[in-house]
Backbone bond lengths (Angstrom), bond angles and torsions (degrees), N, CA, C in turn:
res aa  C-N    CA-C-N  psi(-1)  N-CA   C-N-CA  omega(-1)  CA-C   N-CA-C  phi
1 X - - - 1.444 - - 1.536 108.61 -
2 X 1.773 127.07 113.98 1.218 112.34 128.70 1.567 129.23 43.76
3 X 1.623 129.66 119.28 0.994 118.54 156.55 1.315 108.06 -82.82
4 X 1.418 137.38 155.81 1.044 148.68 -171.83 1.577 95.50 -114.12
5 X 2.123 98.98 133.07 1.757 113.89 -167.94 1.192 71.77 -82.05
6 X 1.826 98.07 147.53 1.690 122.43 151.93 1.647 104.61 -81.98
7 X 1.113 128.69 91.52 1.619 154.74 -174.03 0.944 111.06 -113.68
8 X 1.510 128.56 51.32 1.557 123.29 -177.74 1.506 112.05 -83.79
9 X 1.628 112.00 -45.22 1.567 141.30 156.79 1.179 121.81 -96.36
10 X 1.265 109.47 154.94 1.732 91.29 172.02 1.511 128.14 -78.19
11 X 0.908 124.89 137.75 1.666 118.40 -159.37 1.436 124.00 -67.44
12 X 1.116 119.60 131.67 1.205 118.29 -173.19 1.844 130.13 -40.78
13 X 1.183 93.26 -32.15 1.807 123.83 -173.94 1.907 103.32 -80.70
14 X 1.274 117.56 -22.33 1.388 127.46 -169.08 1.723 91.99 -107.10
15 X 1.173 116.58 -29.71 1.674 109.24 178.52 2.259 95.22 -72.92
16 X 1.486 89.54 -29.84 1.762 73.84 -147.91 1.714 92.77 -67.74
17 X 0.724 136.47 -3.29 1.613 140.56 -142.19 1.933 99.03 -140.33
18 X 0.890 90.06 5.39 1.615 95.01 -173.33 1.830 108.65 -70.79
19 X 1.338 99.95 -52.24 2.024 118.52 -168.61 1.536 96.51 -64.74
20 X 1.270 120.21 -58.89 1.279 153.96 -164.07 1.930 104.66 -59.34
21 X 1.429 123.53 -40.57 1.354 127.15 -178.78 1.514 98.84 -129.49
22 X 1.581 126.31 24.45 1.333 110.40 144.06 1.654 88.80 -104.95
23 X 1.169 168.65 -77.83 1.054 157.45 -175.15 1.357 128.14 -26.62
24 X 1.789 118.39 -11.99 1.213 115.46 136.67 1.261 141.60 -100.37
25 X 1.750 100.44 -8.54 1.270 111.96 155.79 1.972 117.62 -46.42
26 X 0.870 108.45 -66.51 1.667 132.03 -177.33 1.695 94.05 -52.81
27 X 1.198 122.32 -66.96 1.221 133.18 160.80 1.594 116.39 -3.66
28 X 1.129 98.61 -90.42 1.574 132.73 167.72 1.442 125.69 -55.66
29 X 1.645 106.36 -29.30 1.178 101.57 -177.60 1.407 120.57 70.30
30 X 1.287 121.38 59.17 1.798 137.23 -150.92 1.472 84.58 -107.03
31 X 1.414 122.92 138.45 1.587 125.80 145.90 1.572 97.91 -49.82
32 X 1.199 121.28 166.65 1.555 136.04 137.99 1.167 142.82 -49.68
33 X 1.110 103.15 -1.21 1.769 112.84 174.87 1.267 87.41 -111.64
34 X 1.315 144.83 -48.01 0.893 127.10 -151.46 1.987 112.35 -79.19
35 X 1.379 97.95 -44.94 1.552 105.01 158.14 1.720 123.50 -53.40
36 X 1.414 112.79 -28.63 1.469 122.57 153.82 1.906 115.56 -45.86
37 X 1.447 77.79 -59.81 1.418 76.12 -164.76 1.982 116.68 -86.42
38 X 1.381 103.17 -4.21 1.861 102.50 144.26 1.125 96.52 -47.01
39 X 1.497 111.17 -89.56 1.240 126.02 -145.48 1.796 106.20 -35.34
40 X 1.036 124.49 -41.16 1.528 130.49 -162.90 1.027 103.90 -65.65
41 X 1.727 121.89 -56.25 1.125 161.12 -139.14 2.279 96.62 -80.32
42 X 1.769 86.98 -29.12 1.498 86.51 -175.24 1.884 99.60 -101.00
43 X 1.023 119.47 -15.65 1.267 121.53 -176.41 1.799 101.44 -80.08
44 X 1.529 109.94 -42.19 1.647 99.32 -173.30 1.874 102.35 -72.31
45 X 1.457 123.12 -9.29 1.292 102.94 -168.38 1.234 97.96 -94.94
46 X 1.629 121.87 -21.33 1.829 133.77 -175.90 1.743 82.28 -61.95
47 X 0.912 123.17 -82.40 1.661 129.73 -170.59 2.000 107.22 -16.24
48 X 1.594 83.48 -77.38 1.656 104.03 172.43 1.687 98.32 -25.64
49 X 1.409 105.95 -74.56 1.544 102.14 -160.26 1.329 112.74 -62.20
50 X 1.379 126.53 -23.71 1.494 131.84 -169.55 1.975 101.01 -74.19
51 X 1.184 103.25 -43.13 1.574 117.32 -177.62 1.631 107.77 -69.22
52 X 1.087 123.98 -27.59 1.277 133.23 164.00 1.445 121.02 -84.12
53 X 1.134 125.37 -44.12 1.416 117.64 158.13 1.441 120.15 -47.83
54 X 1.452 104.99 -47.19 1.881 114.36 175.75 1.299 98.03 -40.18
55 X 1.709 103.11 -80.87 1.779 102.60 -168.74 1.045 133.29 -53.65
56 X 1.960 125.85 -9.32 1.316 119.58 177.23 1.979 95.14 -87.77
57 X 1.211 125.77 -37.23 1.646 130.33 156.67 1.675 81.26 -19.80
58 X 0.749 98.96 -114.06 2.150 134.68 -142.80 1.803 80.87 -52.90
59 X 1.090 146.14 -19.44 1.523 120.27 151.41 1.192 122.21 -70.70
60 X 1.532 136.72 -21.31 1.303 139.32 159.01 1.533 101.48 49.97
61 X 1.209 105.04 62.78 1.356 132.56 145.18 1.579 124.64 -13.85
62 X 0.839 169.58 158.88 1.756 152.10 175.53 1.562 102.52 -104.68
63 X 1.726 104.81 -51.22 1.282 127.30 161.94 1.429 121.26 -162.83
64 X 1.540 115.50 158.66 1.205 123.60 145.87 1.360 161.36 -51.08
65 X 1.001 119.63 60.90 1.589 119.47 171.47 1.218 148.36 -105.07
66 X 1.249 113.32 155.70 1.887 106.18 -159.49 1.339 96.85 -105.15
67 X 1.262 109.35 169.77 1.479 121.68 -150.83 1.862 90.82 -68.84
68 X 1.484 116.62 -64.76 1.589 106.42 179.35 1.747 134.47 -32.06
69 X 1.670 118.28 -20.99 0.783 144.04 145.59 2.006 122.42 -41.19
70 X 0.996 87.52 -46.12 1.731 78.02 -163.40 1.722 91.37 -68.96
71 X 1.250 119.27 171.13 1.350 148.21 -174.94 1.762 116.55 -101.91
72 X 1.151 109.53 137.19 1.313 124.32 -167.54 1.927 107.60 -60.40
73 X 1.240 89.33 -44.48 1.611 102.60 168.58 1.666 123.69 -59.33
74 X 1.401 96.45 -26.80 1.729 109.46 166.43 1.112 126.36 -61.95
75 X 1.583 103.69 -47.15 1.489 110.72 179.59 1.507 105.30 -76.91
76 X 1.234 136.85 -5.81 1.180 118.50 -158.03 1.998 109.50 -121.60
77 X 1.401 102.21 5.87 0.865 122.13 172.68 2.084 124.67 -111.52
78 X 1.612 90.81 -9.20 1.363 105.62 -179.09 1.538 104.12 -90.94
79 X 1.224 102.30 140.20 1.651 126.29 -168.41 1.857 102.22 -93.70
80 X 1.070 112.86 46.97 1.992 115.54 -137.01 2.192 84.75 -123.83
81 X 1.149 91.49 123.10 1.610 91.37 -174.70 1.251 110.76 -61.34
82 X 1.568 123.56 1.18 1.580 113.40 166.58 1.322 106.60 -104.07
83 X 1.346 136.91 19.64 1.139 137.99 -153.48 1.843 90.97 -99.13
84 X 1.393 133.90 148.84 1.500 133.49 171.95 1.691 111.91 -73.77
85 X 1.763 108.93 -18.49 1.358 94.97 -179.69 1.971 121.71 -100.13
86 X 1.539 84.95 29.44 1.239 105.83 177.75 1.820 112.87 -109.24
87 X 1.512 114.89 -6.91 1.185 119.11 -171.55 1.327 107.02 -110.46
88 X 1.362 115.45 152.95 1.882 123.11 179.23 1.732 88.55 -48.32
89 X 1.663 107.49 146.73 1.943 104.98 163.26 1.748 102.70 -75.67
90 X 1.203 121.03 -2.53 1.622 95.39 -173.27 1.631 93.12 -87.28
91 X 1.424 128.86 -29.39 1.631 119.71 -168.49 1.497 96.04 -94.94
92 X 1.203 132.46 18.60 1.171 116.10 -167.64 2.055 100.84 -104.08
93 X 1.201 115.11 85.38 1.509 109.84 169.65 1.427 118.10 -109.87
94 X 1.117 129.27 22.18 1.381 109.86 147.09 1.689 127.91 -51.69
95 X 1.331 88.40 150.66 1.389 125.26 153.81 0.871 152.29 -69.94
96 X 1.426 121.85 -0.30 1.294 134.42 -142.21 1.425 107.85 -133.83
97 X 1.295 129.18 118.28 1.607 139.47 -171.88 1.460 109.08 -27.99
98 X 1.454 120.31 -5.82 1.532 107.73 -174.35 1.640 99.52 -104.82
């Protein structure tokens, strides 16, 4: 069975997007289901992103960094099965600063 929408009110994420995708509804010339199902279509991804913002919150992260960031000395001190000082030196041909 179906998850069942929590639709008690109308959702906040379906009001904000409402002006904005009936004006391309009309626009476009959309049946009604199909402008229905924007609209839905923008409320389940508002959700998605809201539920994902939560869980990166409540992981409380220390910080952010992208992989170009980390330091050559990082990798070479990490015990990490992608790490090169974890591999035999004869299979080891990367290229790559770590």
């Amino acid at each position: 069975m179906p998850k069942r929408a929590r639709l008690a009110t109308a959702p906040v994420g379906i009001l904000d997007s409402l002006e904005a995708r009936n004006r391309q509804a009309l626009k476009s010339k959309l049946a009604y289901t199909e402008f229905l199902a924007i609209l839905i279509e923008d409320e389940v991804a508002r959700r998605e992103q809201k539920k994902f913002a939560l869980r990166l919150r409540r992981a409380a992260f220390r910080a952010s960094k992208a992989l170009d960031q980390l330091t050559s000395s990082a990798c070479r001190n990490s015990t990490a099965p992608w790490s090169t000082n974890s591999l035999p030196a004869a299979t080891s041909t990367s290229t790559s600063r770590c």
